[in-house]
C-alpha positions as CSV (number, residue, x, y, z in Angstrom):
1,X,29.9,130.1,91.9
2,X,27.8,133.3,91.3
3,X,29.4,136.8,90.6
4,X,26.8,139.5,91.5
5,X,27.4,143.3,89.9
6,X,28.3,144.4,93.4
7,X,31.3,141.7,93.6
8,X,32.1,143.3,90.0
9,X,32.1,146.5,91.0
10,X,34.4,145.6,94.2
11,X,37.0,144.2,91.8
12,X,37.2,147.1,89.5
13,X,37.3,149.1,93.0
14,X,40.4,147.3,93.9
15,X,42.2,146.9,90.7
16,X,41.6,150.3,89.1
17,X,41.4,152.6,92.5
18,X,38.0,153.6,91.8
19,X,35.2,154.4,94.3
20,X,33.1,151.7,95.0
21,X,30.3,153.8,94.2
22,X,32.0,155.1,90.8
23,X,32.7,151.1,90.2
24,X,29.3,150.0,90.7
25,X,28.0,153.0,88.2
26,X,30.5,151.7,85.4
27,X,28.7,148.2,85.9
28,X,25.6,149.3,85.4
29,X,26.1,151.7,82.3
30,X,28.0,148.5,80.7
31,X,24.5,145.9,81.6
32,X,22.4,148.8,80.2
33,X,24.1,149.1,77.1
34,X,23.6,145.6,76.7
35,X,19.9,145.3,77.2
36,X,19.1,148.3,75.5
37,X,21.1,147.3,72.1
38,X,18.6,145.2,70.9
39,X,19.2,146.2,67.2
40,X,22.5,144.5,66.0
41,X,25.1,142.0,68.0
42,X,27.6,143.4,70.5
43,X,31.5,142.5,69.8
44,X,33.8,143.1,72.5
45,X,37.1,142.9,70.9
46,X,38.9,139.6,72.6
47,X,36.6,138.8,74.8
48,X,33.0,138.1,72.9
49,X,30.1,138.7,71.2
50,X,27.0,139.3,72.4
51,X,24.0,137.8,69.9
52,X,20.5,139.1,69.8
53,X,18.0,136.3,68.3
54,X,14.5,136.3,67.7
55,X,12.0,133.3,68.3
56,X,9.3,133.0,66.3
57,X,5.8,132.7,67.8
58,X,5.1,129.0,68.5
59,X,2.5,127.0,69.9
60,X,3.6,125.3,72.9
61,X,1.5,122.4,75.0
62,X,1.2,121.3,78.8
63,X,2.9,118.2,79.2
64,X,-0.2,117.5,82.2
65,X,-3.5,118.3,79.8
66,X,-2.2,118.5,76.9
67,X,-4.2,122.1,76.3
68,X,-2.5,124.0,73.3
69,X,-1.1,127.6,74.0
70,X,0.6,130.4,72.0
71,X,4.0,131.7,73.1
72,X,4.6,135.3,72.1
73,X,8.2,135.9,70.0
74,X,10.9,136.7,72.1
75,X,14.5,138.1,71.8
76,X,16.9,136.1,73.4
77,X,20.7,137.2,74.3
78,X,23.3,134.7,74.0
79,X,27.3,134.9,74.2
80,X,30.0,133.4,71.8
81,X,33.5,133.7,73.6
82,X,36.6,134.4,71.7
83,X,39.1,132.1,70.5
84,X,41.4,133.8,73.3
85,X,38.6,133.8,76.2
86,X,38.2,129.7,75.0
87,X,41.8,129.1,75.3
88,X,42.6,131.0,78.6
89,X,39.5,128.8,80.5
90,X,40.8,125.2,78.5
């Protein structure tokens, strides 16, 4: 199953009593202020932490032709749930 910002936004809608329009702006602010952290890791009090990590530059190889490439460093977001998020999906 997929959740899609606009199926976010229509939950906050209904739960809070906001405008769909107002809803789908509040998702959008929150996804921005993710991707635009890129400094320092993102803690969400009982819910999460969002965790910026470099790679290194790396050769990587075509599995066909074997030919040798470089991949460029990258930042990568990943997501460690908290205890409580861990023991309400178990």
């Amino acid at each position: 199953m997929s959740v899609t910002k606009k199926d976010l936004a229509n939950n906050i809608s209904k739960k809070i009593g906001l405008s769909q329009k107002d809803s789908l702006f509040f998702v959008q602010e929150f996804f921005k202020i993710l991707t635009n952290h890129k400094s320092g890791n993102i803690n969400i009090n009982k819910f999460g932490t969002f965790i910026f990590k470099k790679t290194p530059k790396r050769v990587g190889r075509n599995p066909k032709t074997l030919k040798q490439y470089d991949i460029r460093p990258r930042q990568k977001l990943s997501f460690k749930p908290s205890e409580e998020v861990k023991q309400n999906i178990n």
